[in-house]
C-alpha positions, -999 to 999 in steps of 0.1 A, spaced: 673 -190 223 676 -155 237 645 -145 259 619 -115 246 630 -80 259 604 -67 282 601 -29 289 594 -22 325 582 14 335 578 23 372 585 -5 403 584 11 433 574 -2 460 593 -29 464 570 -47 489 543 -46 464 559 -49 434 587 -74 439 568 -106 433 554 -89 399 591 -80 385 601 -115 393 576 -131 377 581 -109 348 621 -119 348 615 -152 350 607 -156 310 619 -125 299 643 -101 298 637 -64 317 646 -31 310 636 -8 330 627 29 332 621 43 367 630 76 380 654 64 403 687 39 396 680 2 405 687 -11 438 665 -40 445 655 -43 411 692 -53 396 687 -91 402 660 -87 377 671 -62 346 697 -61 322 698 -24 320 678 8 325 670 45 323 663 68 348 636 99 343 610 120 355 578 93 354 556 124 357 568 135 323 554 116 292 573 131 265 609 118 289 597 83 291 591 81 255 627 98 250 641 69 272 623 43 258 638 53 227 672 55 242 668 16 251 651 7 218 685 14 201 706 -8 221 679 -36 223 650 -56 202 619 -48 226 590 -68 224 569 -51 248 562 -29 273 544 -28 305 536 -14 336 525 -25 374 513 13 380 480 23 380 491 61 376 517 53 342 492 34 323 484 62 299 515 68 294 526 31 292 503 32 263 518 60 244 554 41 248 539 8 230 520 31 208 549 53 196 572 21 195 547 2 176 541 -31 204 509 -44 216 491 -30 241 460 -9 244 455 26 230 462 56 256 425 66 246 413 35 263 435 34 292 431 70 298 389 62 298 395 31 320 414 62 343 386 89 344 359 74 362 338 104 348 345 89 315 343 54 328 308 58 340 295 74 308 307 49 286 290 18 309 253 35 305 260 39 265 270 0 268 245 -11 288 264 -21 318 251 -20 353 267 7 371 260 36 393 245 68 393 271 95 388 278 132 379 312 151 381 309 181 408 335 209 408 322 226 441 311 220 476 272 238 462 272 214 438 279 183 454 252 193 478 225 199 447 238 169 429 229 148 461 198 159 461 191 155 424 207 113 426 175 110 456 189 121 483 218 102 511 239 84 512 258 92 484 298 84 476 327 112 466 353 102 449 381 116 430 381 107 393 417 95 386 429 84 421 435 48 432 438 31 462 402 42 478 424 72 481 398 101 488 369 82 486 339 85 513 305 77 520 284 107 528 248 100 551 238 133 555 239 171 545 255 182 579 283 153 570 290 169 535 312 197 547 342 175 564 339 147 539 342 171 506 373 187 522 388 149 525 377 144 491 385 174 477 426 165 494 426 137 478 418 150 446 442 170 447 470 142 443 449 126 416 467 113 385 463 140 354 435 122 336 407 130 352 400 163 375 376 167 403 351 150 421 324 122 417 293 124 435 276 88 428 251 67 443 261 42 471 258 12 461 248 -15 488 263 -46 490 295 -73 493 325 -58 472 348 -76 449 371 -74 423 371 -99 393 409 -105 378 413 -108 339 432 -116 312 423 -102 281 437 -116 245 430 -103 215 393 -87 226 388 -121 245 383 -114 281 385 -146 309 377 -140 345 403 -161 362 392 -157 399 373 -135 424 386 -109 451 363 -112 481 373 -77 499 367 -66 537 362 -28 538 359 -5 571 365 24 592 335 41 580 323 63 562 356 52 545 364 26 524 396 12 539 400 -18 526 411 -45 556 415 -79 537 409 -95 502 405 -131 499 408 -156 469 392 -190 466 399 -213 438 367 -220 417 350 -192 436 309 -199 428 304 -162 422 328 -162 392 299 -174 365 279 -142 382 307 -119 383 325 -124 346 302 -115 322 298 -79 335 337 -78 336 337 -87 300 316 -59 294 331 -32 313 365 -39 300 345 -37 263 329 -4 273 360 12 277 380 -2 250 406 -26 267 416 -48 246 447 -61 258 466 -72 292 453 -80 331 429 -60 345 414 -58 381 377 -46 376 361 -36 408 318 -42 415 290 -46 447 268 -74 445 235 -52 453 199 -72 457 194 -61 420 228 -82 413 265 -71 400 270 -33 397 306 -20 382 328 7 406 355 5 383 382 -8 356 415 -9 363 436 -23 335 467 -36 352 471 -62 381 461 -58 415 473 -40 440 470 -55 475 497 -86 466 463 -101 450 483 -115 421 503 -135 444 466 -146 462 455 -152 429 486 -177 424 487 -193 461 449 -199 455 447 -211 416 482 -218 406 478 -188 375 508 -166 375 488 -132 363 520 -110 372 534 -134 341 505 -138 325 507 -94 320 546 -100 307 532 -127 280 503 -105 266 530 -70 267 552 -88 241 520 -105 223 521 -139 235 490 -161 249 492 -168 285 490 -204 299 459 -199 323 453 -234 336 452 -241 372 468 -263 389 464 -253 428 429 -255 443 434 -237 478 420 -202 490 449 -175 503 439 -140 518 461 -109 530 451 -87 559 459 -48 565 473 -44 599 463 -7 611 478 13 640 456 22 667 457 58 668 470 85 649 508 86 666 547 73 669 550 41 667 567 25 693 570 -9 685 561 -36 662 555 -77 670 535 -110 659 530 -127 694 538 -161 677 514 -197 674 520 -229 659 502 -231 630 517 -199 616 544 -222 599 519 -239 579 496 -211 568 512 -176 572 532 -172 540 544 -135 548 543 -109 576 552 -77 565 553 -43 585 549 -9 563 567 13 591 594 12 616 594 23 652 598 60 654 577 66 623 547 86 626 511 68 615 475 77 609 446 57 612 421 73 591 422 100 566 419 136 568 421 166 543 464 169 558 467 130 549 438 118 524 457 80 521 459 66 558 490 45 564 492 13 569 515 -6 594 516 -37 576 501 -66 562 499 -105 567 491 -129 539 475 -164 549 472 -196 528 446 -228 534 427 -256 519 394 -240 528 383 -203 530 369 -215 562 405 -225 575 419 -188 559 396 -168 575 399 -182 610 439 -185 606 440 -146 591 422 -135 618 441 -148 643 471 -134 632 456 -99 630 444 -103 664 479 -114 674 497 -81 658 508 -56 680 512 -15 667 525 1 697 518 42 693 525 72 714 491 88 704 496 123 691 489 150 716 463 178 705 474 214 715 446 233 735 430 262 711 
């Protein structure tokens, strides 16, 4: 029996992605559309298109193109950035999947936030600013600092800062306001919204017909303030906040319509208990699916393939361990000049992956500024263990054991 043809739109990167297209390949078969020709990706797809992601109305064109060579059975995407129009391809070719107006809702966190207060679910404060005189009068009207900006239809705490004062504003909206400018097409501007205060985490989904379960719990590490860099994620099977956690996941995926497919829905646990940041309805970034799998044994990268072509995912675990990953960042803003894991014996058991996200001679930032809102990374390690105690203390050693060599960058007299 010939397996299901899955419709894959966007890969890149391959560091990030890799595991997801793999997992994906494993029970179906891929086409792809991407908008350059397969290189890493040919182990996995039996044929593809190139086109201008950017560009709806081309992606439907060479969806189309495919659909009259092959059967498709459904259509997804890794990409935080293509789910609208992800949507639109399963809509226009008639396969399951949510409706663009619910993706494109789950997107704009303007829209996002509205729809949790008509729902009921617990949430921040929030109102859209287009202007650096009305971020300041929209601080004061939310009772005063700190407060959080944040770009409406960005990802990846791209843009995003904490604000503590009014002489603070100025620098911060300009980072902001850079990193808005990147932001995908479905929402424009600037947030201003309360801070919330508290642990962050992420709760990972799969939703099935409406029906939403809350398969396991992202503990994340954020820093470098007032950014929200995030430094490490951790997942521990059978995590005690999940009973907490899942219910207001259920309902922020209801709020904005998601219906269908893995989702990664971001809250603080304040004093006055879970509080949403966002929905994002598509795995993980941050190799969390793979954390999710060391950890619990759930395959959610193939658990999204299953629900694109309308089949039930098998959820049951079978692992019960913890796994983390770490962000190695450089030291300064600078050249690197080299890059090494001073080595220990335990690595073999418990460091599943080292990866570095630059090469000696490329240039690095450590934190963002309105010329480079998203910081770069140098790499990241990803850590298995029987207890989150064990990962922790193993993760932690690696990261202290990573060297970034830089050549700071020199600053020019005025």
């Amino acid at each position: 029996m010939s397996q299901p043809m899955l419709l894959v739109i966007g890969s890149a990167p391959e560091l990030m992605r890799r595991y997801m297209l793999e997992a994906a390949a494993a029970e179906h078969s891929v086409l792809l559309i991407d908008d350059q020709p397969p290189t890493w990706q040919l182990p996995y797809v039996v044929d593809f298109e190139t086109t201008d992601l950017n560009d709806p109305a081309r992606v439907i064109a060479a969806a189309e193109s495919l659909a009259r060579h092959w059967t498709i059975a459904g259509v997804l995407t890794f990409n935080e950035y293509l789910l609208v129009t992800t949507a639109r391809v399963a809509e226009h070719l008639q396969l399951p999947g949510n409706t663009p107006t619910a993706v494109a809702a789950a997107r704009d966190k303007a829209t996002s936030r509205q729809l949790f207060a008509a729902s009921d679910v617990p949430s921040a404060a929030s109102t859209w600013v287009h202007s650096f005189d009305a971020a300041a009068s929209a601080a004061e009207r939310l009772g005063g600092y700190p407060v959080v900006l944040k770009p409406t239809a960005h990802a990846g705490s791209i843009g995003v800062v904490r604000v503590d004062s009014i002489t603070d504003l100025p620098a911060l909206w300009n980072i902001a306001s850079a990193g808005a400018a990147h932001q995908g097409p479905e929402g424009q501007g600037i947030l201003l919204e309360e801070f919330l205060d508290g642990p962050e985490v992420s709760v990972e989904t799969v939703t099935d017909s409406g029906v939403t379960t809350a398969v396991a719990v992202t503990r994340k590490a954020v820093g470098f303030e007032p950014f929200f860099m995030e430094q490490a994620h951790l997942v521990i099977a059978g995590d005690p906040l999940l009973d907490d956690v899942a219910p207001v996941a259920a309902a922020a995926l209801r709020a904005v319509g998601i219906t269908h497919g893995v989702s990664h829905v971001e809250m603080k646990l304040t004093a006055s208990g879970p509080r949403l940041i966002e929905v994002n309805a598509r795995l993980g970034g941050d190799r969390i699916g793979q954390l999710v799998r060391h950890a619990t044994g759930v395959d959610l990268a193939a658990a999204a393939a299953d629900l694109a072509i309308g089949r039930t995912p098998d959820l049951t675990p079978t692992h019960t361990r913890s796994a983390a990953i770490g962000m190695i960042y450089p030291p300064a803003d600078g050249t690197v000049t080299g890059l090494a894991l001073r080595p220990h014996p335990f690595d073999a058991h418990h460091l599943q992956e080292l990866q570095w996200l630059c090469d000696v001679g490329d240039h690095v930032t450590l934190k963002p500024s309105p010329s480079t809102p998203n910081n770069i990374r140098a790499g990241f390690a990803i850590v298995v263990g029987d207890t989150p105690t064990d990962v922790r203390r193993h993760l932690n050693s690696v990261l202290d054991r990573a060297q970034v060599k830089v050549r700071p960058t020199m600053i020019s007299a005025a």
